[in-house]
N, C-alpha and C positions, 0 to 999 in steps of 0.2 A: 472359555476365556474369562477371570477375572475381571468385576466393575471397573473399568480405568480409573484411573485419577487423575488423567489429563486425557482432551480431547484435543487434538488437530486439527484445524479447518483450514482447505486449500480449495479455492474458487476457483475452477475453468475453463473455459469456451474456449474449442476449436484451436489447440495447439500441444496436440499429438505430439511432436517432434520433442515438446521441454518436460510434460507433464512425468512418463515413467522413470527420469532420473531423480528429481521433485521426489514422488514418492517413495522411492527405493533410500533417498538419504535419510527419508523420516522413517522407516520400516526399521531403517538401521540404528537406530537410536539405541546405544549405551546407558540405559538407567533403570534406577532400582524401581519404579512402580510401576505399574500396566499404563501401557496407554492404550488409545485407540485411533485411526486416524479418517477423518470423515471428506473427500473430494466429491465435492459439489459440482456436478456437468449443467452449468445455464446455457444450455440447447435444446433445443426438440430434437436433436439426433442423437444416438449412442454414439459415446466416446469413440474414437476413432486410432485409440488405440488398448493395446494389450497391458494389465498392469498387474503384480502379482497376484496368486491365491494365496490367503493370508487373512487369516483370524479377524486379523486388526485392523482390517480395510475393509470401509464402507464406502459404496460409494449412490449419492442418491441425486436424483434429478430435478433442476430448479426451473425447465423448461423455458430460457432466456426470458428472467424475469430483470436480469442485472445484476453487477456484481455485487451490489450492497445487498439486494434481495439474496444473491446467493449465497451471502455469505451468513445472514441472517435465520436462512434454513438451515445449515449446519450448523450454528448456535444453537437454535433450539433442539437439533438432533443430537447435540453433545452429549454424553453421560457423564464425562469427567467434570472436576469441581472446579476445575484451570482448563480453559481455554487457551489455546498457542495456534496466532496464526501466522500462515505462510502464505508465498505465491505457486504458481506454477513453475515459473522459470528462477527458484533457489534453489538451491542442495545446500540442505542443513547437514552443518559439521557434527560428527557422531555426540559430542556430548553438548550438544542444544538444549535438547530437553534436561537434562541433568542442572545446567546451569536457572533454567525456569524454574522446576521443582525447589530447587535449594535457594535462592533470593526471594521466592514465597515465606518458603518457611522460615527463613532467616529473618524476614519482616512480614508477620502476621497481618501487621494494621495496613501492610500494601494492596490494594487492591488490584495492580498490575506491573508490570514489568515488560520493560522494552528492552531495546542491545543495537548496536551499532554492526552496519554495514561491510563488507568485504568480498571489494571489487575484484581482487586478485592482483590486478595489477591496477597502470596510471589507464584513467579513460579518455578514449577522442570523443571531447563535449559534440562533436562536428559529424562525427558518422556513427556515434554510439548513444545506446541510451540506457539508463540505468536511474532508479529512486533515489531521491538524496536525503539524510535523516539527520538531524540532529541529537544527543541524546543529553539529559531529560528533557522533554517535550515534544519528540518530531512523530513519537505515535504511531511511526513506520509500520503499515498493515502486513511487512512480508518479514517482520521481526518484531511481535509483539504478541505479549500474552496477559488473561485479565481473569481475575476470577468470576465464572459462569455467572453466580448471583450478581455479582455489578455491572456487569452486562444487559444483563434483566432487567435490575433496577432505573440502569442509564438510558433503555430503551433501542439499546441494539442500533444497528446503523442506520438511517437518515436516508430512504430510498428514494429521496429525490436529487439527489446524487447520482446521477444514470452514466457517468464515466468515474476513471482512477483517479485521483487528485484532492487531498482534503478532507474526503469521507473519510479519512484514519484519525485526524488530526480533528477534526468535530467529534468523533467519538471520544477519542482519549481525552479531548476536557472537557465531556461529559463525566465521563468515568473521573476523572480527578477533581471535579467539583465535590465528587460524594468520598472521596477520602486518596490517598497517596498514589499517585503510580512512579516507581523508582526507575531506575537505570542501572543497568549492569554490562559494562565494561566486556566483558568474558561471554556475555548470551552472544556472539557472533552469528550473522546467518552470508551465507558466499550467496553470492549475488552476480554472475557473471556479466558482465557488459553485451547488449546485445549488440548489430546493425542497425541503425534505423534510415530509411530513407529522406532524402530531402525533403520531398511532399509530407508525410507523416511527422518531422520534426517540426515543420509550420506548421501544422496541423493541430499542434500539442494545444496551441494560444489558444484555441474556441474552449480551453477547460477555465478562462476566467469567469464564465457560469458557474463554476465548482466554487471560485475565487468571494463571488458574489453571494452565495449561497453562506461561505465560510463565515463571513463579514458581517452579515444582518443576523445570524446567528450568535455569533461570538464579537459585535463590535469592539470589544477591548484592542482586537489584533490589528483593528488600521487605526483605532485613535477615533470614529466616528460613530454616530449614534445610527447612520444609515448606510447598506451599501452604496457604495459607490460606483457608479457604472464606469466611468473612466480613470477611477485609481486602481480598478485592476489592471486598465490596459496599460496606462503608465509602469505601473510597477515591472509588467511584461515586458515592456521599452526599456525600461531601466538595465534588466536583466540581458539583453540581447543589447544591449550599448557596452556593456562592460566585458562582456565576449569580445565584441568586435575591438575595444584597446587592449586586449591582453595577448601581449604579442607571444605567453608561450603558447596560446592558440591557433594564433594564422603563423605563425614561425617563422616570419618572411615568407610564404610561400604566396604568390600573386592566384592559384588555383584557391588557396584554404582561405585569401582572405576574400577572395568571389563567391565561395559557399557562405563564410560564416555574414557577409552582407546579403548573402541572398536568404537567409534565417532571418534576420534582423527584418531585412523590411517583409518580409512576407509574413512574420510574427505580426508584428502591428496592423496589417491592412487586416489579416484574420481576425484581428481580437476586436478591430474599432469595427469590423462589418457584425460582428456577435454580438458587442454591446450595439448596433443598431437597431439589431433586426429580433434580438430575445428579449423576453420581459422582464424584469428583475425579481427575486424571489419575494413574496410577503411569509414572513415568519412571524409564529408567536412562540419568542424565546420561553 
């Protein structure tokens, strides 16, 4: 096999069920230079499932150190010069990679390159869950690629980050403090909407840790010189106040608008018992 020029990084623990299509979309990648693709299992178990034989599939074990750790061993195990990473549960459309490759080279001085989401279709905010990205700036870990070296130089992910949420978006203005990261329209990555359950939707709120973490790092993004313990929960309130008036949400229906208030306030009691009972982060920026 040929030195890649672009490595893959796909972090994941314990779901068998999304991971083999995950890899099978990136195996199938349409483009002109070698890649390689590196799945990270943060488990002390072997994956628990079958995934192809094939060249360009590595797959190494981060023995549930987390997902920023896991994702950090597959950086340093990259050989390509561009890094592209994904989740588990995407299937990347066949020319993903094509679109990476060519807005690098199309902008040398970029040190990375993100791309915008694709749900498929409309999502129930209510029984489904799915990443939401902005482009440029939202840094989206399951649609973003950076070159290796500013990776390096950035210091890689931020492993006190021990959930999803944030650790993408501290990275990338890492990385864009030391020079450009663009956006591209056309990088699309399919993102299917999953289920999520009631419990695990309030459950989301205890990631204002991530929120507070984000904050005393990067203060620009609340406006303050320190975190905040209760402007993240507020900001959490905010978000689940605006759900619950948006009536193409509950749709009149007396059943969606009982869920989407039983989200609401069980978001808030989650987030204000986290900021009671967690410490707040001390950072030196």
């Amino acid at each position: 096999m040929p030195e890649p020029a672009v490595s893959v990084v796909i972090c994941t623990r314990r779901r068998p069920h999304l991971l083999p299509a995950s890899v099978d979309a990136v195996l199938a990648q349409e483009v002109d230079v070698p890649f390689e693709l590196i799945v990270v299992n943060d488990d002390d178990e072997p994956l628990r499932c079958r995934l192809p034989d094939d060249p360009r599939l590595r797959v190494i074990t981060a023995e549930r150190r987390g997902l920023c750790a896991g994702r950090n061993a597959g950086i340093e195990a990259a050989r390509g010069a561009i890094v592209a990473l994904t989740d588990d549960d995407t299937e990347a459309p066949s020319d993903w990679l094509a679109h990476v490759v060519a807005a690098l080279a199309a902008h040398p001085e970029a040190l990375g390159v993100e791309g915008p989401l694709d749900y498929g279709r409309d999502v129930d905010v209510l029984y489904e869950h799915v990443p939401y990205t902005e482009i440029p700036g939202g840094f989206c870990s399951c649609n973003v690629a950076y070159r290796r070296e500013a990776l390096i130089a950035a210091g890689l992910f931020d492993e006190r980050f021990l959930a999803s949420g944030a650790e993408d978006i501290d990275l990338g203005l890492r990385v864009a403090a030391l020079g450009p990261v663009i956006g591209d329209p056309a990088m699309t990555m399919v993102h299917p909407p999953r289920p999520i359950s009631l419990l695990d939707r309030i459950l989301l709120a205890r990631k204002v840790e991530n929120d507070w973490l984000l904050h005393a790092k990067h203060p620009e993004l609340s406006g303050r010189t320190r975190p905040s313990r209760w402007g993240a929960v507020a900001w959490r309130a905010r978000l689940q106040l605006r759900m619950l008036r948006d009536p193409t949400v509950v749709a009149g229906s007396p059943a969606r608008t009982a869920r989407a208030a039983a989200i609401g306030v069980g978001t808030v009691v989650v987030a204000t018992v986290t900021a009671c009972t967690k410490p707040l982060p001390c950072v030196d920026r």
